[in-house]
C-alpha positions in Angstrom: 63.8 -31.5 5.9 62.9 -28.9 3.5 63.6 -25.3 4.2 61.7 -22.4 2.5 63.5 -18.8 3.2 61.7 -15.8 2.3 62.3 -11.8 2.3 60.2 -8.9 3.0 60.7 -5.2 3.4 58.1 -3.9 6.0 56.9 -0.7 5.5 60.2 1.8 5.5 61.6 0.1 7.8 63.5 -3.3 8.7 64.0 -6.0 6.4 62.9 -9.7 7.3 64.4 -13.1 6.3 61.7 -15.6 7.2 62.3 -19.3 7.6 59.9 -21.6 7.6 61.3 -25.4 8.6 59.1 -28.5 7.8 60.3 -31.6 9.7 58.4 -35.0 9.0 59.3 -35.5 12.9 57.8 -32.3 13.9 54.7 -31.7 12.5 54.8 -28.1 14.1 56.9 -26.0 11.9 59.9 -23.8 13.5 59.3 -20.1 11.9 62.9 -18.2 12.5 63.6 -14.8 11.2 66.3 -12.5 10.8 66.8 -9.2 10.4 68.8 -7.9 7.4 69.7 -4.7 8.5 72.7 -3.9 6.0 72.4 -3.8 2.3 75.8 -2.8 0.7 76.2 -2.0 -3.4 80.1 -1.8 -4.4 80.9 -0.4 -7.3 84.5 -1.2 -8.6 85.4 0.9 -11.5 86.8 -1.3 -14.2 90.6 -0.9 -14.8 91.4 1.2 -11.7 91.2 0.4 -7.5 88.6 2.8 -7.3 85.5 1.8 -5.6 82.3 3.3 -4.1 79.9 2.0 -2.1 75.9 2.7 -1.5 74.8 1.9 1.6 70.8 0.9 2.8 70.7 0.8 6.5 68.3 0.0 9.3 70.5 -0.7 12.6 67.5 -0.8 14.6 64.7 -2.6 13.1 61.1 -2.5 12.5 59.4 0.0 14.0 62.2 2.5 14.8 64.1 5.1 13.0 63.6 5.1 9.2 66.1 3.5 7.4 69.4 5.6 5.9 69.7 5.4 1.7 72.7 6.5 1.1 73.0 8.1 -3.1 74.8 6.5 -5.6 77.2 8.9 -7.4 78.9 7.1 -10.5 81.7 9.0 -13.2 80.3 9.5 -16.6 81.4 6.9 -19.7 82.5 4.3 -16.8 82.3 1.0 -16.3 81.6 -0.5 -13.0 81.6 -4.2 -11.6 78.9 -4.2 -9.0 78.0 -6.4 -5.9 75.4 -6.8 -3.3 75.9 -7.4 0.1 73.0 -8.5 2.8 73.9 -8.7 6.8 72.3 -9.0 9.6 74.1 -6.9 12.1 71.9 -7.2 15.4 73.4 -10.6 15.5 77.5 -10.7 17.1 79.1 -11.7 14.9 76.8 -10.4 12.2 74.8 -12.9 9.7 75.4 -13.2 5.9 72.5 -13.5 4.2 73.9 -13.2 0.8 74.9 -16.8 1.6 71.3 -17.5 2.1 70.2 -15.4 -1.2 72.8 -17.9 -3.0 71.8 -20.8 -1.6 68.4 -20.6 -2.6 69.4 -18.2 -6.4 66.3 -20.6 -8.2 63.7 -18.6 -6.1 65.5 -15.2 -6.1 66.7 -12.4 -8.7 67.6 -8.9 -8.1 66.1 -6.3 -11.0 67.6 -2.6 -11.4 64.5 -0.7 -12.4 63.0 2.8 -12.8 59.3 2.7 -11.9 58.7 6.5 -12.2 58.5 5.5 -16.8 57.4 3.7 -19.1 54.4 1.3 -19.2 53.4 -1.2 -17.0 55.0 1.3 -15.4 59.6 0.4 -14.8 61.8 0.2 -17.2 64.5 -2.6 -16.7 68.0 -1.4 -16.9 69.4 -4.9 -17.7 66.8 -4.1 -21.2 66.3 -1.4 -22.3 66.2 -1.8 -26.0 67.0 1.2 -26.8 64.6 3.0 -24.2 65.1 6.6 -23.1 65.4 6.7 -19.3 66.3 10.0 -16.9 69.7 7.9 -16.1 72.2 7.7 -19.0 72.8 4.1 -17.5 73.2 0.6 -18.8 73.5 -2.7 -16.3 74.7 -6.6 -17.2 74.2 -8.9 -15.5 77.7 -11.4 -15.4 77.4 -14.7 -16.6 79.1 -16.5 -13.5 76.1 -15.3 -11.4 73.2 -17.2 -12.7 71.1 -20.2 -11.3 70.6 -23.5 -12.2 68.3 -23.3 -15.1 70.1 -20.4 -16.7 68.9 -17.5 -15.2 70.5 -14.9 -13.9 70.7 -13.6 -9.7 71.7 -9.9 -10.2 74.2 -10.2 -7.0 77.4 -9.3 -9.4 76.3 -7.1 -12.2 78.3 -4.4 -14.3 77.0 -0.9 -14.6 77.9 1.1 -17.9 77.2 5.3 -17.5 76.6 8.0 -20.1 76.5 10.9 -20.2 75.9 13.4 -16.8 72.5 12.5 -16.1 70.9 11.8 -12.3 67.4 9.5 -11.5 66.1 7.4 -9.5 67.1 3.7 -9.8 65.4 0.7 -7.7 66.4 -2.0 -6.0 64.2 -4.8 -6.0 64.8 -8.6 -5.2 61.9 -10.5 -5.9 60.9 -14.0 -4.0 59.8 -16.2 -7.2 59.3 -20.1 -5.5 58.2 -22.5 -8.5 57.8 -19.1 -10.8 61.4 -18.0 -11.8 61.9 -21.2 -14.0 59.2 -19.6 -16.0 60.8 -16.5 -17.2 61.1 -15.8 -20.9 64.2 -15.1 -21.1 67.7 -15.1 -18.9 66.8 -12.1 -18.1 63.8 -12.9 -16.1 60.4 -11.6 -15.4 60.3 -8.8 -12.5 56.3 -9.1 -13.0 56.8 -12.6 -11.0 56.6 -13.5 -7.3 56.6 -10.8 -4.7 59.1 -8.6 -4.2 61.1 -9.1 -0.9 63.0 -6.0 -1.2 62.5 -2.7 -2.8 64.8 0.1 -2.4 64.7 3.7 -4.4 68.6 4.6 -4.7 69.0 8.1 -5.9 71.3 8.2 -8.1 73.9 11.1 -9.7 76.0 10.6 -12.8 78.7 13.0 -13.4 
């Protein structure tokens, strides 16, 4: 049996895990899907118990209220380990679907961008070469968290701040079957595959 999961972000609203199951036995594939309906950024200041968290939300689904961003408000000259967290919460008990994400990291890598500059038109906080940007902001990605051919996920990632500065940052996890292998460099290619999620984070350094 081979299983191919993929993620979408429908209009504003809910978020949907599709899974597709091909069974030799059952030439009819199953097609499940599950709502991720809780997206959860921690921010752990480095070197004190201080964290933060941003919070995307969508209790109810599709076709129902729009979803809640929550802002992102980061110190100045910190440093920050970072995580992501996916659930689905319509389910009791609720469904982890980072599990999912890092069962299948080959296919799947987060990318913290600003599409409001630059040209073809983001700017990738994980290289920015130098790049002037509205956010004073810097973002690594850790070493543990990368796939099997030496690329990184973006679920654990460590944000560095400058000065006061605020902007919008996004949140984009892009679905890259048979593609992400193809990246140029460990940092991969955010121009490949589709994107699964996107989420505009406001965010408000001080």
């Amino acid at each position: 049996m081979k299983t191919l999961r993929s993620f979408s972000l429908l209009a504003v609203a809910g978020i949907i895990l599709s899974s597709c199951n091909n069974d030799e036995k059952n030439p009819n594939p199953v097609n499940e899907e599950e709502l991720i309906t809780r997206i959860t950024l921690t921010f752990s200041e480095v070197g004190s118990p201080t964290s933060i968290e941003a919070i995307w939300g969508d209790p109810d689904g599709d076709g129902g209220n729009n979803p809640e961003v929550g802002d992102i408000h980061l110190k100045s000259n910190t440093q920050y380990s970072v995580n992501i967290a996916l659930k689905d919460e319509s389910k009791n008990p609720a469904v982890d679907i980072t599990e999912e994400v890092e069962e299948e990291k080959d296919e799947h890598q987060f990318f913290f961008t600003d599409k409001t500059v630059s040209t073809p038109g983001y700017i990738n906080y994980a290289q920015k070469k130098g790049a002037t940007t509205p956010l004073n902001l810097e973002v690594t990605y850790q070493e543990s968290d990368k796939d099997s051919n030496g690329i990184y996920t973006g679920l654990s990632t460590t944000f560095l701040t400058g000065a006061a500065s605020s902007g919008k940052l996004v949140l984009t996890l892009k679905h890259q079957p048979d593609l992400k292998m193809n990246a140029p460099t460990p940092f991969g290619d955010p121009l490949l595959g589709e994107s699964d999620i996107e989420i505009e984070f406001d965010v408000i350094i001080q």
